[in-house]
N, C-alpha and C positions, 0 to 999 in steps of 0.2 A: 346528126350523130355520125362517128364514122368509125370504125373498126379496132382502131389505133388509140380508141376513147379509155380513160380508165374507166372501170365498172362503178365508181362513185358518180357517174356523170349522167348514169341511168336515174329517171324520177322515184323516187321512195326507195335509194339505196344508201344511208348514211353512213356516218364515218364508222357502227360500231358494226351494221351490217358487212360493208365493204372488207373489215377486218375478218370476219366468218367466209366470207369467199375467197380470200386469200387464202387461209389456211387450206381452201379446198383446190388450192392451184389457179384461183381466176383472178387473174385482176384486170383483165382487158374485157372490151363488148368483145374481141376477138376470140379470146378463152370460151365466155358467157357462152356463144353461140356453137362453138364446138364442143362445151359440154355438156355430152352426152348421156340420156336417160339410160341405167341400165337394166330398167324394165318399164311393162304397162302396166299398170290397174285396170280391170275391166270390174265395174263394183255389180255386183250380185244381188238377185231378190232379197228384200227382208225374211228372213224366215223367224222362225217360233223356234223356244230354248229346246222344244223337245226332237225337232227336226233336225239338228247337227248332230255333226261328225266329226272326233279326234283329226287334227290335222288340216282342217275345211277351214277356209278361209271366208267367214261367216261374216252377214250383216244381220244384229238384232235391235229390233224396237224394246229396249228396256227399261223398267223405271226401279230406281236408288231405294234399294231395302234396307240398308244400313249404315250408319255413320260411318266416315270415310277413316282408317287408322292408319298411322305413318310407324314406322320401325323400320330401325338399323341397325345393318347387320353386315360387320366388316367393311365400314366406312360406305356404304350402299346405302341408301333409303329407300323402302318399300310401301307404298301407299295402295291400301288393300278393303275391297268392301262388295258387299254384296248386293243383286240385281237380278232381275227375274222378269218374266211376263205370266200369262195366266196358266203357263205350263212345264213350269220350273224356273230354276234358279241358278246362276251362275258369277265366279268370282271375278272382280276384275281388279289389275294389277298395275301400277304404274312402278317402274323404278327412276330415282331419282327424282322424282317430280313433286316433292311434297307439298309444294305450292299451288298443289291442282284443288286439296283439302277446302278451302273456303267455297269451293263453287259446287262442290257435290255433297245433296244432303238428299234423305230420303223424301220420295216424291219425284223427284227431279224427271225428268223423260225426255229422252235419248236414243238418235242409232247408232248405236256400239260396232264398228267394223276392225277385226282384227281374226288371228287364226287362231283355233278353237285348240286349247289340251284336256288332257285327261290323267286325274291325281287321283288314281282310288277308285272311287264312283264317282267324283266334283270334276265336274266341267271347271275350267278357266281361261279367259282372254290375257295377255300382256298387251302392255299397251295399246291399247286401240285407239283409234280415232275415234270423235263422237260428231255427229251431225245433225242439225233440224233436220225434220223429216222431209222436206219443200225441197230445204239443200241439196240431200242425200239422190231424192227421187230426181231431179235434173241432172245431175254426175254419173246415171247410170247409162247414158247415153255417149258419152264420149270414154278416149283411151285415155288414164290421167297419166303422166311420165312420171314415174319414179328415178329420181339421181341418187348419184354416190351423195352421202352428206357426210359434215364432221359434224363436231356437237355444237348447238344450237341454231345452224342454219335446219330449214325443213324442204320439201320437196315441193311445199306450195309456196314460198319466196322464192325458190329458184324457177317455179314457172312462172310468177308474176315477173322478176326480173325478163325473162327470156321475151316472152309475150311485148316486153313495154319496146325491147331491142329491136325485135323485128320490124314494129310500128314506125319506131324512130329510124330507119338506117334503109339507107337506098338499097338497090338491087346487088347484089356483093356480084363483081365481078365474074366474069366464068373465062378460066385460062383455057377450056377447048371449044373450038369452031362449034357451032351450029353441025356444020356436015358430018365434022370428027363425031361429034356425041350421036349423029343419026345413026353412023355405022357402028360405032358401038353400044346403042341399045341405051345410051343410056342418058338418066335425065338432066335439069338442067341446075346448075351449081345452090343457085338462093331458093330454089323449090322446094332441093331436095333437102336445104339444111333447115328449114324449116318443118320437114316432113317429120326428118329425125325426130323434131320434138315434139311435134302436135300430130300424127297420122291419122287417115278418117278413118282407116283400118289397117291391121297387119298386110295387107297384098303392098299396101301404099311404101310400107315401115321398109317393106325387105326391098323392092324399087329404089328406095331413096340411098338406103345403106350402099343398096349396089353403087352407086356411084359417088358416096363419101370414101368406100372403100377404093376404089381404083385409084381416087385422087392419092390417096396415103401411098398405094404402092407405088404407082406414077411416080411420087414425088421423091419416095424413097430409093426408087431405081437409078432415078436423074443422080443424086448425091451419088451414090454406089458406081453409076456410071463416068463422073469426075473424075474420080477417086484412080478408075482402073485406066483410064485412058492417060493420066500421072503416071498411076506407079507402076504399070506393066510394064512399059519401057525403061524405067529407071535403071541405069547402069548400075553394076554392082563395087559402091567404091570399099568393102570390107570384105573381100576377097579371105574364104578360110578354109584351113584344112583339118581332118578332124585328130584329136591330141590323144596322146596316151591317159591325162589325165580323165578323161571320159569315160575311156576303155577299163580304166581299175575301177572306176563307182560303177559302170554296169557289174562288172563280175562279183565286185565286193555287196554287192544286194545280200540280202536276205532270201532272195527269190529271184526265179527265171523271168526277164521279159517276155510279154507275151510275143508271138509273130507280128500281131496288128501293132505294138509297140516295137519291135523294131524296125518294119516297114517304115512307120512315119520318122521314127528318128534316122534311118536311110535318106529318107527325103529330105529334111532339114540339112541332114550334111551335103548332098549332092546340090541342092536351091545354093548354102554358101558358098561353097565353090564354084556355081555358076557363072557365067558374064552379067548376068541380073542382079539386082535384088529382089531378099526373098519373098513372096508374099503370099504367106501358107495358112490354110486353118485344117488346126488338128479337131475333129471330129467325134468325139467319144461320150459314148455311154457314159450314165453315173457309174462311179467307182471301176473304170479301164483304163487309169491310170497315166495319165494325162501330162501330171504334172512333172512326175519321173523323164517326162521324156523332153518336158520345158526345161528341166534341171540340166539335162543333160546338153541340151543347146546352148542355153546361159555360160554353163561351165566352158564348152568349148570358145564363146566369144571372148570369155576372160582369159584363158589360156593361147588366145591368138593374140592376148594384147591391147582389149577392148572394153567398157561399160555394156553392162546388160542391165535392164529395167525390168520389172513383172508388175504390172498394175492389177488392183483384184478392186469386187466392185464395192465391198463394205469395211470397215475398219478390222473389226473379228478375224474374217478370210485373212486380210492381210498381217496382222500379227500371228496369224495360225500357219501361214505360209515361211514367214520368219521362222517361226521357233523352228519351222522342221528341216528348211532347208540351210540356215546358217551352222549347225552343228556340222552338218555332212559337208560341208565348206572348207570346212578349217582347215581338214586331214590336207586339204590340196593351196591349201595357203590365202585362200578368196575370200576378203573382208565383205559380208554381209550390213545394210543397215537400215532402217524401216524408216519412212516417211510417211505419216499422216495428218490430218489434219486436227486430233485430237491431242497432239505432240504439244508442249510447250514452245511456246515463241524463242526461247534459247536451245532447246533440244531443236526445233526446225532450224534455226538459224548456222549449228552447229552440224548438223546434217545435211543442209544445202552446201555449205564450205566445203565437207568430206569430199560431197559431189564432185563439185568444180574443181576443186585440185586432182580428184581421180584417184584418193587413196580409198575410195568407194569403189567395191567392183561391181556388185551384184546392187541394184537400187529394188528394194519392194515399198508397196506403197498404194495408196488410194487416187482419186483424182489429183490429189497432193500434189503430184507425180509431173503435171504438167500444167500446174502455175505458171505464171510468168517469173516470177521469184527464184524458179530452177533452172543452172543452167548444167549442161551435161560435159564433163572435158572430151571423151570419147565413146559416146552411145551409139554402137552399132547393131545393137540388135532389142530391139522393144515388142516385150512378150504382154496381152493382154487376157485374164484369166476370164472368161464367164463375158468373154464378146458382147454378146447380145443385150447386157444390162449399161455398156457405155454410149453405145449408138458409130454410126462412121465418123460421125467429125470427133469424137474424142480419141479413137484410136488414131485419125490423123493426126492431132494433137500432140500426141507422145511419138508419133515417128518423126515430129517435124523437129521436135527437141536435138533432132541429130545436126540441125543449121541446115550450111547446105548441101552435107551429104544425103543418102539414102539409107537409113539404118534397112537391116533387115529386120520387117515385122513376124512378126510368129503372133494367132488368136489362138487360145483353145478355148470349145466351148463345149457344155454337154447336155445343147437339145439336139436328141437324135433327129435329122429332118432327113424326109427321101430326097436319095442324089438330086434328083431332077427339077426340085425345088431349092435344095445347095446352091444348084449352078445359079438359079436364077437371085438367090438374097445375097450370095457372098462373091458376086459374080468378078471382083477383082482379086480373089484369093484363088489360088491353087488348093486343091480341099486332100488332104487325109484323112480316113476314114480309121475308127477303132473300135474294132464292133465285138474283140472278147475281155475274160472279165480274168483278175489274177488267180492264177490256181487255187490260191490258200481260202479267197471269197467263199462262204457256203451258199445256196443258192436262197434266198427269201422267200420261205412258205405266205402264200396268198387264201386271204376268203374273205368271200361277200354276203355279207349275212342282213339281215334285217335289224330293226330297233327292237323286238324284244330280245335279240342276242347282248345288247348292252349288258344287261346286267352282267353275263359271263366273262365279259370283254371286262368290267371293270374287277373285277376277280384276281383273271389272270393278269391284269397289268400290276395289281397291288402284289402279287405272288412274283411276277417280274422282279419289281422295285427292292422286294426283299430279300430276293436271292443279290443285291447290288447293280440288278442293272436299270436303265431308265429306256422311259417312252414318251414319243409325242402324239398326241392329241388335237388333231386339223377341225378348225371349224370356219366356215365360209365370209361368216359376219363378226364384223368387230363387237355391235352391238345391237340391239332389238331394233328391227326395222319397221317400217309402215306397212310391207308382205306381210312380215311375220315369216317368210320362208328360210327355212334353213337354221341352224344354229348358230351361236355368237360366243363369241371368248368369252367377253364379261361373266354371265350369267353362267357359263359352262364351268368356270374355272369356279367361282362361288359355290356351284354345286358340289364339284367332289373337293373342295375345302371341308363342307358341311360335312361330306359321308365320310372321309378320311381322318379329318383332322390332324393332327402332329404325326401321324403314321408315314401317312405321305405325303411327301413335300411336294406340294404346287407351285409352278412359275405362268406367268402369264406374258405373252410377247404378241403384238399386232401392228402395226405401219404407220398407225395415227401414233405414235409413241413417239420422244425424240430420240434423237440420234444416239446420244451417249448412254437413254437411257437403254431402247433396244442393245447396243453393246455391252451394257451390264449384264443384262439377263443373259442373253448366248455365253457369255463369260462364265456367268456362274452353272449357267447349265453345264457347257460344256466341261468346266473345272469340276462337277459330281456335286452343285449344292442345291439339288432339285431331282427328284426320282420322275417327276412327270410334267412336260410345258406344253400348254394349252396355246395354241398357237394359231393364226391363221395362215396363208400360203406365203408369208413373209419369210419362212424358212427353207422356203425353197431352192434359195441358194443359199446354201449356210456354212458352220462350221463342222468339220470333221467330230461324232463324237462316236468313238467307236464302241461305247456302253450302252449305246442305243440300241436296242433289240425290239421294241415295238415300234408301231407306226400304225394308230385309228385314224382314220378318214371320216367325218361326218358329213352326212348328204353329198355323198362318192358321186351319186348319181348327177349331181348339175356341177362338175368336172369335166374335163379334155381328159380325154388318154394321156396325151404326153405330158399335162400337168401331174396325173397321178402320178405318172412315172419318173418324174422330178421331186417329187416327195418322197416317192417308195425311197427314194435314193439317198434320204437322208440316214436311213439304218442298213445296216449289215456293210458296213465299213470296217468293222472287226472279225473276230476270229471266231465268234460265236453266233450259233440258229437265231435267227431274227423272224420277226411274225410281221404282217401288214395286214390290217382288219380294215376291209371297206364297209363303211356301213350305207346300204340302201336306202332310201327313204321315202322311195316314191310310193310305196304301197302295193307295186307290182306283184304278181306268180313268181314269176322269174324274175331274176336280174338281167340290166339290159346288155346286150349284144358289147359293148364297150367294158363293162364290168367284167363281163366275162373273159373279155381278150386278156384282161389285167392279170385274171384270177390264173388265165392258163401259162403267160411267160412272161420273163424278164428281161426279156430282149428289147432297150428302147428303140432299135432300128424296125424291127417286126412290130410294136406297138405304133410308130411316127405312120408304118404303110398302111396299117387298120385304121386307125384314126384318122388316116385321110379319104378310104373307103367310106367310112361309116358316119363320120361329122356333114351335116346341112343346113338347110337355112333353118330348121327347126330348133337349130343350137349354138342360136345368135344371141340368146340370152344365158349362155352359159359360163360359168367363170370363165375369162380371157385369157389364154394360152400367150400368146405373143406380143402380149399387149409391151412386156419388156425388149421388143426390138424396135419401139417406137413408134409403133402404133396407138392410137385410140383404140379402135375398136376392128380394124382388118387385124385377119387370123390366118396363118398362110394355111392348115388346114381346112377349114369351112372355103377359104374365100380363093382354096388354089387353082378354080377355073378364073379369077378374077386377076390373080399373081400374073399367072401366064399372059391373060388379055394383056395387060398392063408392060409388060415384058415387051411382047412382040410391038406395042407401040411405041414407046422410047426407040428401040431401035429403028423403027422406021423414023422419028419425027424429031426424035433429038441429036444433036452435035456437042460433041468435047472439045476443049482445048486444052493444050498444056506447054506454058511458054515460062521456062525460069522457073518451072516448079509452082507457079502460080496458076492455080485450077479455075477455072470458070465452067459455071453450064453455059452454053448457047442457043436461048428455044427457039 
């Protein structure tokens, strides 16, 4: 077997399976074995009904007290029936499963493993596992891995997949020395990628990470390193100076540029006019105004004569970025025109033409943007919205569209990260920093409350919705896991269906959705046909909706800091008091030291420096902050002693070239 294998090539994976790992991103042994579990199971004594606890993530010996019933409800099917031992009784819940019905009858006996709720005085499990007790008792010895799934793959075909891989495939190469890995501590390539998924324990998990993660930044520095040793030299063949037309859209604002906004727009015109080309990333906080200041860049390319681009990284963004910035266009004569991929094949066709002839000034647009199909008549300057969701080779991608000049690049992006980790991920950019917020912004009341605050929380959001404004509602899990930890859209959004009804309008939005369909929903949200979207961190980078005045968080606690703070960010974009309700969930006295930092300020640059104080290895299983700069699983907070290792060794061990514009690594 060899690495480059499709994953149908594995024993007991067939065509309908192989289909199911696709949708999960795998279709190679190479995917199979990089991915990654994103938790343990450590399975737990059996105990007795009377023994648990709300929220426990319980094993019980039960036997089937009553006929199993199916009911649907809002195209859901619920399969529901009762079970007990000699010391109570307890519900247990399947959704969607109604084919479970023939195998469960009273008598039956069973160990029921899932986390424990509480409705009233009734105890109830959702879905749980069930086990012979022989099974059960052998499983309690090892860590099981839990994977990301989509629907109907499970976590025990993806560890029989994995397991048959390892069997079948030689030693996976290892790209560093024996001596290299001595002096950096760390272990050895095909050890530790099997550790990843089967460790004898946690000491083993966090060792092996350690050196999946290095590889990732390694690997991502080498590309970043190409990159800079290209285009820092690049002559500057778009030589500009900055126009009057600039200078009337700043002063004709509605409002004053901040300082931090005109420093970096300082900088942008000083980079064009340089003997270089430009290669800047502006820096900013949610909502410090970013894009004002790409506008203004844009505007001066076309008034010197030239095509500007603005790539954004979802469809929504980019027609959101349209509407707002082709009106204020006009006043200065600059033909706006949107390119996506949801475009009709005569509208793209139509709109590639504009391009190339150049009666396009301003191009916005999705990855659309740098097809092969586009070609640019004069792009000198290619702006990239939200960086860190394209990766480095696609923003090279849109700069190379300039042939064989050098456009001047312009990223903005708005994960606050400390300088000193800047330098090290964007390390071919020249970095702007925007760290205040627009005068007219009010500032976002914050609190971290517990789950019996729910009920209040859902009150005042319905009291929200009816004054006209709308809120979102974060939850971790698309759908009901094998944990059981944490909350899930599905279920969530069914629930205040039930307690609302036609009062308030629910929208549902999560990642496993398609394309156009996720587009619909932010559309309509954003258009006002939905008071409240149940959402998971999909909206993290999103559309502007300035009617947004809440923002719950559920189980806040297995969060990053500066994930929160890329959510908080999706409210108070308007004119009016916005709330942000974290909800706790761990059970704690207090809320934890990270909650807190949330609850005291809105500064994402002061939250990125706490958050790198305070994240460790104990919060490798916590939802992934940077997993969108292309990463698996390195987190440049948790893993920023690892960044830096990684850092200082490329420079020592790797070499650039750059001959004709043609980049190669040289290791």
């Amino acid at each position: 077997m060899d690495l480059k294998d499709e994953i149908s090539s594995i024993k007991g994976i067939g065509e309908k399976s192989a289909a199911l790992f696709h949708k999960a991103g795998v279709f190679s042994v190479y995917d199979l074995i990089h991915y990654y579990p994103t938790s343990f199971i450590k399975y737990p004594e059996i105990k007795k009904v009377s023994d648990i606890c709300p929220e426990e993530r319980a094993a019980l010996k039960l036997t089937v007290l009553t006929e199993a019933k199916v009911a649907h409800v809002r195209g859901m099917s619920m399969l529901t029936f009762m079970a007990g031992d000699d010391t109570g009784e307890i519900r247990i819940t399947y959704f969607n499963m109604p084919y479970l019905k023939k195998n469960i009858h009273p008598g039956n006996e069973k160990i029921y493993y899932g986390t424990v709720s509480v409705r009233g005085q009734s105890y109830g499990i959702s879905q749980p596992k069930t086990y012979k007790e022989d099974e059960y008792e052998k499983m309690k010895d090892v860590l099981a891995p839990v994977y990301p799934l989509v629907k109907g793959l499970t976590s025990k075909a993806v560890t029989k997949a994995v397991k048959q891989a390892f069997d079948e495939l030689p030693a996976v190469e290892d790209c560093l020395p024996d001596k290299d890995r001595e002096e950096l501590s760390l272990g050895g390539l095909h050890e530790s990628l099997y550790t990843m998924h089967f460790p004898e324990d946690m000491q083993a998990y966090v060792k092996a990470r350690e050196r999946i993660v290095f590889d990732e930044f390694r690997e991502f520095l080498v590309s970043m390193g190409s990159l800079k040793d290209g285009a820092s030299r690049s002559r500057n063949d778009y030589p500009m100076i900055e126009v009057s037309e600039a200078i009337r859209l700043r002063e004709s604002l509605p409002y004053r540029l901040t300082d931090a906004q005109i420093r970096a727009y300082d900088d942008i015109i000083s980079d064009m006019g340089s003997p270089y080309a430009m290669n800047r990333l502006i820096e900013g906080d949610v909502g410090s105004g970013k894009t004002i200041v790409a506008l203004l860049a844009m505007l001066t390319a076309v008034k010197n004569g030239h095509q500007a681009a603005l790539m954004a990284p979802t469809e929504v963004l980019a027609a959101q970025h349209m509407k707002k910035i082709a009106p204020l266009m006009e006043e200065y004569g600059v033909r706006c025109v949107l390119l996506t991929g949801a475009m009709t094949a005569k509208q793209k066709k139509e709109t590639r033409r504009e391009i190339a002839e150049g009666s396009a000034d301003i191009i916005i647009g999705t990855h659309a943007l740098i097809t092969g199909l586009v070609d640019y008549k004069d792009l000198a300057l290619a702006v990239t919205d939200e960086q860190h969701r394209f990766g480095v080779r696609q923003r090279e991608d849109l700069s190379d569209k300039a042939g064989s000049k050098s456009p001047h690049v312009l990223v903005i992006s708005a994960t606050p990260i400390p300088r000193t980790l800047a330098i090290i991920l964007y390390g071919d950019l020249d970095i702007s920093v925007m760290n205040e917020r627009p005068a007219k912004r009010l500032e976002i009341k914050n609190a971290v409350v517990g789950t019996e605050y729910r009920e209040k929380a859902y009150n005042f959001i319905r009291k929200e919705a009816k004054a006209g404004n709308q809120a979102y509602i974060i939850c971790p899990l698309v759908e009901p896991t094998e944990t059981g930890r944490g909350e899930n859209v599905l279920e969530y959004s069914e629930k205040l269906r039930e307690r609302w009804g036609d009062e308030v309008r629910v929208l549902t939005l999560h990642g496993r959705m398609k394309n156009a369909d996720k587009n619909e929903v932010m559309t309509r949200f954003a258009a006002g046909d939905a008071d409240v979207l149940v959402s998971t961190t999909v909206v993290e980078v999103g559309v502007d909706v300035p009617n947004a005045t809440v923002m719950m968080i559920e189980n806040a606690e297995s969060f990053g800091l500066s994930q929160l703070h890329q959510l908080r960010g999706r409210i108070g974009r308007g004119d009016k008091q916005s709330y942000c309700i974290f909800v706790d969930t761990s059970g704690g006295k207090s809320p934890s030291a990270r909650l807190e930092a949330m609850k005291k300020t809105n500064d994402g640059f002061e939250i990125a420096s706490e958050d790198l104080k305070l994240r460790g290895p104990g919060d490798i299983f916590g939802i992934r902050q940077s997993g969108e700069m292309g990463f698996r699983i390195a987190d440049i907070y948790t893993d920023a002693a690892l960044l830096k290792k990684a850092s200082e060794y490329v420079k020592q061990h790797e070499q650039f070239e750059d001959k004709d514009k043609t980049r190669k690594v040289v290791l």
